[in-house]
N, C-alpha and C positions, 0 to 999 in steps of 0.2 A: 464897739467891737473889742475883743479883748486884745492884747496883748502875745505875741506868742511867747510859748517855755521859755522863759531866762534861766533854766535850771541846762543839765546836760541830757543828752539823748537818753542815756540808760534810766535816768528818773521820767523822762518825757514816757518812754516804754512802760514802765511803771504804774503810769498814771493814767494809759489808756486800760493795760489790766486791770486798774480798780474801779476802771468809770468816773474816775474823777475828770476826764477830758475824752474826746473824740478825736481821731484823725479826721472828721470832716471837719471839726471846728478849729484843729490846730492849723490845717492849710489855709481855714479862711483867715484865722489871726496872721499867717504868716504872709500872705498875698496879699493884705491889706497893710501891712506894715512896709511890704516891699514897695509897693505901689507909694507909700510915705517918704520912704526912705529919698536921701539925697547922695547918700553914698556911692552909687552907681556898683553896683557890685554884681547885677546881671545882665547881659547882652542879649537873652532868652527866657519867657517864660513859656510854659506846655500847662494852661488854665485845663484844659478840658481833659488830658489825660492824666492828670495828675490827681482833681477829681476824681476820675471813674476809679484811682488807684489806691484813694482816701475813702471813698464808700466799700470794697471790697477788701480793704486791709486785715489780714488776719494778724490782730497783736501777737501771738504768743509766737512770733520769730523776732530776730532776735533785735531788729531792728523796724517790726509790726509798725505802719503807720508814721514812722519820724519822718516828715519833708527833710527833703537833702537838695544841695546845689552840687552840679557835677561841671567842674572842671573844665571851660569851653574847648580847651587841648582833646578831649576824650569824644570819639565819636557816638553818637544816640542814634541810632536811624530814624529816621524821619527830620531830626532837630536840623538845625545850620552846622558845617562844621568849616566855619570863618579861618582857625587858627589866631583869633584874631587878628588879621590880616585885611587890608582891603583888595590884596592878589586875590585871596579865596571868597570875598562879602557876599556872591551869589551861592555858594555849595552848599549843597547838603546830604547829610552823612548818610552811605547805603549799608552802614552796619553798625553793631553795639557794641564796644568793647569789653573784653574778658569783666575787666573789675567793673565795670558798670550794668554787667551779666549778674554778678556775684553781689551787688548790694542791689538789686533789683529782687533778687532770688533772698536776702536776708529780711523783706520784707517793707523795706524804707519807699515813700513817696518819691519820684524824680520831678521837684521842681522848676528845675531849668536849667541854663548853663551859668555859671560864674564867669565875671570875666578875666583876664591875664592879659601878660603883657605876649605881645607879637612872636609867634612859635616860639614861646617860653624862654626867650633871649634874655634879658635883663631882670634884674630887679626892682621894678617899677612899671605898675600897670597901668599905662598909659599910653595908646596908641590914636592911630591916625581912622583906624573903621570905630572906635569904642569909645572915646574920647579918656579921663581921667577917674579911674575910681579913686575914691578917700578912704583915710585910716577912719574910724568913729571913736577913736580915742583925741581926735585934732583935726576936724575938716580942713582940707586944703595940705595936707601930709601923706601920704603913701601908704598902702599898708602893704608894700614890697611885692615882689614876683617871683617867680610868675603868678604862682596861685595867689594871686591877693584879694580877687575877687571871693572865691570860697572863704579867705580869712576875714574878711571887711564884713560878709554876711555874718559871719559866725560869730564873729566878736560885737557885731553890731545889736544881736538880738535878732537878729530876721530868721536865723535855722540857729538848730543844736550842731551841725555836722555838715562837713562840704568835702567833696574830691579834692586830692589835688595830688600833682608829681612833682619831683624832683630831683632834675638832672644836676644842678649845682648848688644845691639849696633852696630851690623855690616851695618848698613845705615850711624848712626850720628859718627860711627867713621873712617872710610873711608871720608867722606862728611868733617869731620871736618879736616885730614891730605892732602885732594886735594884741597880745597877752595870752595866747594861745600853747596849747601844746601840740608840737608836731615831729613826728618820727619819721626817720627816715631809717628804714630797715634797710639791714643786708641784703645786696642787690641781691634781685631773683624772686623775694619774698614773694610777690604781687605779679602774677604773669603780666604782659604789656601787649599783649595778643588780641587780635589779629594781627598779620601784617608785619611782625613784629621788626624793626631792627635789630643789626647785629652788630654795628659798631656803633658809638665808642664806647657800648657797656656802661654808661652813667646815670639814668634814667630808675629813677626808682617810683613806684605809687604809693600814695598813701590817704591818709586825710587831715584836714585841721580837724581841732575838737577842743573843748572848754576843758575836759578832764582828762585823766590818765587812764579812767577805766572806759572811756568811749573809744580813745586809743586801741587799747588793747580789745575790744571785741568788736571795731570794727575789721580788724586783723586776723579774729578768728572767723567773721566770714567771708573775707577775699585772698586769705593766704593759701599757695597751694601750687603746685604743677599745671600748667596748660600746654597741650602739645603744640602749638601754635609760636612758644615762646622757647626756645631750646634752651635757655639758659635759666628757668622757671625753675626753684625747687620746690621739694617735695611738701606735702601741707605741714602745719604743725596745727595741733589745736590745743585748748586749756588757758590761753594767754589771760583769758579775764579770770578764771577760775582761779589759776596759778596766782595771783596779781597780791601782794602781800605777805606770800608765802616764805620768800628766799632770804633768808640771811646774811649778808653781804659782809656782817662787823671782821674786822683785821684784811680787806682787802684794800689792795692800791690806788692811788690816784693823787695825779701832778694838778694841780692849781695853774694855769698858764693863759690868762684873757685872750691873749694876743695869738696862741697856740706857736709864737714864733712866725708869723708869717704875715700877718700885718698890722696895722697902726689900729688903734683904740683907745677911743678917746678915755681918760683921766674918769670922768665916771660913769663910765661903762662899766670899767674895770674895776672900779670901789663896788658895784651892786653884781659884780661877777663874786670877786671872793666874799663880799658877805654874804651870800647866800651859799657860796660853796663852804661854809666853815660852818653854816649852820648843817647843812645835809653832812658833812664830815659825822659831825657830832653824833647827829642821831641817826646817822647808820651803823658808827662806828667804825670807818676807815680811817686807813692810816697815810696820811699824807706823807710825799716824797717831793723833795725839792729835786725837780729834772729837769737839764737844761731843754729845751723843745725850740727846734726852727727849723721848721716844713719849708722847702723850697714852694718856692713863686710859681705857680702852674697854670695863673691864667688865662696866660693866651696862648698856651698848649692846647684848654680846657676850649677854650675860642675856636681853636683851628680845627682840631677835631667833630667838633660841634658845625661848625658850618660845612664840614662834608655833605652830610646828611641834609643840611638846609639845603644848599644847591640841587640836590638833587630833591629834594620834595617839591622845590621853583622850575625845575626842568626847561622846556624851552620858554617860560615864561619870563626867565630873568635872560639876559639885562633889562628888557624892555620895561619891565615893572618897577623898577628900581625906584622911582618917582612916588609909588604907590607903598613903600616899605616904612616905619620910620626911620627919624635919620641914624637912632643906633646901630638898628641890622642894616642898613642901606651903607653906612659907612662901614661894618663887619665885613659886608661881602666885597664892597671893594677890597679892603685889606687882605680878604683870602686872595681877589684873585692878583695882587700884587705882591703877592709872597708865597701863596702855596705852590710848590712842587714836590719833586719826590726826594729830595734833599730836605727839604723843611719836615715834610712829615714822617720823617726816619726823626729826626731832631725830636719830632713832637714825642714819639714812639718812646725813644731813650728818656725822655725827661717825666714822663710818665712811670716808666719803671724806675726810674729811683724814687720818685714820690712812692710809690707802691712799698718800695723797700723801706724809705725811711718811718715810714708807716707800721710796718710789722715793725722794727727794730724799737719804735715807739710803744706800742701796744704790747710788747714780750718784756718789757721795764716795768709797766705798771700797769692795772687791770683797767683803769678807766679815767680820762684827760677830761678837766673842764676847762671852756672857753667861752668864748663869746660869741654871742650869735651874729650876732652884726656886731662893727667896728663902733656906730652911734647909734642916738635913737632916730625916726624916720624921718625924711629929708622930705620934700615937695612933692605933689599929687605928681607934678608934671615933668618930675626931674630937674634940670638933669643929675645921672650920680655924684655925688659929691664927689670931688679931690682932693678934699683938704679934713684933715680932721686935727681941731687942735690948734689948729694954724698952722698945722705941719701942710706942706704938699704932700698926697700922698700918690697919686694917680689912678687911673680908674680901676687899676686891678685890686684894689684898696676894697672893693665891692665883691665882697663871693670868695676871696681869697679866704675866709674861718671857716666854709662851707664845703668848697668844691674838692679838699682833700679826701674826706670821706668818700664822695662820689667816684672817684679816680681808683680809689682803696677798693671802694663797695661796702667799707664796713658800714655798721649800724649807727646813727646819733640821732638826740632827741634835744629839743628845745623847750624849754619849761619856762616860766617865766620867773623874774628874779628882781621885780620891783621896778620904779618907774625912775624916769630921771628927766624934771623940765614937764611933771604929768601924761610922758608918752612911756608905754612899754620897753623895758631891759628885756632879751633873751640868754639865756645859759645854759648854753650846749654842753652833753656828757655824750662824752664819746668812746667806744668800747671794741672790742676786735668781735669779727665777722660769729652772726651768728648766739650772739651774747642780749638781746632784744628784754629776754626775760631780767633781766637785770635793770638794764637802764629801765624799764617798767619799775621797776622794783625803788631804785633809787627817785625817779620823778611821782613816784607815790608822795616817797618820803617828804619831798621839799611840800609838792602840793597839801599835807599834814600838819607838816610844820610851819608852813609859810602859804595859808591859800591867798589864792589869787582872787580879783573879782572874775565873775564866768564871765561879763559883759562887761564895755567900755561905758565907765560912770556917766558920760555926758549923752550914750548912744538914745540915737531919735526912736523910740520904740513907743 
């Protein structure tokens, strides 16, 4: 059997055009690889519709034929929709959501679900219904959360392309522990509809992808307004077209690993600024030395977030608690031993000054590099690290280079920036609201100047 594309989805598209491949034959290399695989990276396959969806695939959209793994978080009607949870192990979804509407309609295969970590709490996918996915750059290491399962396939060689969201970094932190690129657009880009929530505004869609240009036009077929999601903006299109276009040379940007806000290890931070000095270079920016230190937000980030869990558990918690793992099983106690309406005025306040120090940040210089994570990835099974360096750092040490953007809304991208110990570096650029076409522009450049491998050298393919 062959092999599936270890190239990116846009050449995979390519190649069905020319007949150099079939989508019937690229599902069977990719179900047969899955079915190989050790990785554990889907909790779902759909053999028979995905078939009838590789014999009928019309290439010439834009994503004609590419098998995709969609995000276990995202409802499929018909599929399971677990949450990865053993609360929900019996559900299944009575509808499609918006973006899984929209790259159904872009022409892509729906292979099955990818799995994550437990209502997208942590970053480490590894739970109590799903057991431990692996990075395939290191069996037995993590390839982060939530979305890690779409990254572990993608980097693994099993798909070109996978769903995923990201409420505090579960795109750019997956994306950054596989060698992946992963965007996380200005809130709204991606409606999140049906159903949608209204608070805490942090939740963004997006996908893993090997390149910058699958990035960008998998953007140009799920970006857009859904009335579903009141807080959805308007479409943009041209992202792939535009993708090279922009000139970026004498603009801003602060070099800061750490972004100020938490610890990073020693070489993390040496493959953060060497790679930011090469994209300096050949974009032609002009570096600013700026002091940067983002206040601590994440267990503001915590508290707000578990609103909405409690109420997704409804009258099934407390009693399930048992059934949870023990990170959101101990989350939820701590909501209900501290939240009131005292604490979450507190949460409120400390949120708006991140938001502020955020603009006052982004109105200094046009675009902050950092780091995507503090280290490279820790254990399938956890737990989060707290130490980095030997320092203690505590667990907010996890998600603290991420969950600012989130809280903001603005846009950041994770590129990869070389390996350290042979696991993936990520190097996040980060840019104010609405600025996407950029950071496209700039994670061209690095991927240009510095490619990456598209797949994990050691991956079981």
């Amino acid at each position: 059997m062959d092999q599936p594309w270890l190239g990116d989805a846009c050449s995979l598209v390519d190649a069905f055009r020319s007949g150099e491949r079939h989508p019937t034959e690229e599902l069977a290399a990719t179900f047969d690889a899955i079915d190989r695989s050790h990785i554990h990276a889907f909790d779902f396959l759909d053999r028979d519709a995905a078939h009838a969806s590789a014999m009928s695939a019309d290439v010439d959209l834009p994503f004609g034929g590419v098998p995709i793994g969609i995000k276990d978080l995202f409802p499929v009607a018909g599929w399971p929709y677990t949450e990865a949870s053993l609360v929900f192990a019996d559900r299944i979804a009575d509808h499609t959501g918006t973006i899984t509407e929209r790259i159904m309609n872009s022409g892509a295969v729906l292979v099955g679900s990818t799995t994550s970590s437990e209502f997208g709490g942590i970053n480490c996918t590894s739970t109590k219904l799903n057991g431990d996915t692996h990075n395939p750059w290191k069996l037995g290491c993590t390839p982060g959360g939530s979305s890690g399962g779409s990254a572990a396939a993608v980097s693994a060689g099993l798909l070109t392309i996978a769903s995923g969201g990201d409420g505090g970094g579960s795109i750019r932190i997956p994306a950054g522990f596989t060698g992946l690129v992963g965007l996380k657009a200005t809130f709204g880009r991606i409606p999140r509809g049906p159903h949608t929530e209204v608070n805490p505004l942090t939740v963004c869609y997006g996908a893993l992808t090997r390149s910058v240009r699958d990035t960008a036009r998998f953007f140009d077929c799920t970006n857009g307004h859904d009335a579903t999601d009141p807080n959805s903006l308007p479409r943009v299109s041209g992202w792939e077209e535009r993708l090279g276009t922009l000139d970026l040379s004498g603009s801003t940007v602060a070099v800061v690993p750490d972004l100020g806000a938490a610890t990073v290890s020693a070489t993390t931070a040496g493959k953060i600024d060497e790679t930011a000095e090469i994209l300096i270079k050949a974009a032609g920016l002009k570096r600013v030395d700026l002091p940067v230190a983002l206040p601590a937000v994440s267990m503001e980030w915590t508290l707000a977030n578990l609103v909405i869990l409690r109420g997704v558990l409804g009258s099934l918690y407390p009693a399930c608690e048992s059934e949870l793992t023990d990170e959101i099983a101990f989350a939820m106690r701590l909501g209900d031993m501290t939240m009131n309406l005292e604490v979450a005025s507190r949460v409120e306040v400390q949120r708006a000054q991140l938001n502020d120090r955020m603009a006052q940040l982004l109105s200094e210089v046009d675009f902050v590099i950092g780091a995507t994570n503090p280290d490279v990835a820790f254990a399938a099974s956890g737990p989060l690290p707290t130490v980095v360096d030997g320092l203690n750092v505590g667990l907010g040490n996890n998600g603290a280079l991420t969950i600012p953007s989130n809280i903001h809304g603005n846009p950041a991208i994770s590129v990869p920036a070389g390996t350290v110990d042979g696991l993936p570096v990520g190097m996040q650029i980060i840019s104010r609201h609405f600025s996407e076409e950029a950071l496209l522009a700039l994670a061209r450049t690095v991927e240009l100047e510095r490619p990456w491998p598209l797949v994990a050298p050691n991956a079981p393919v």
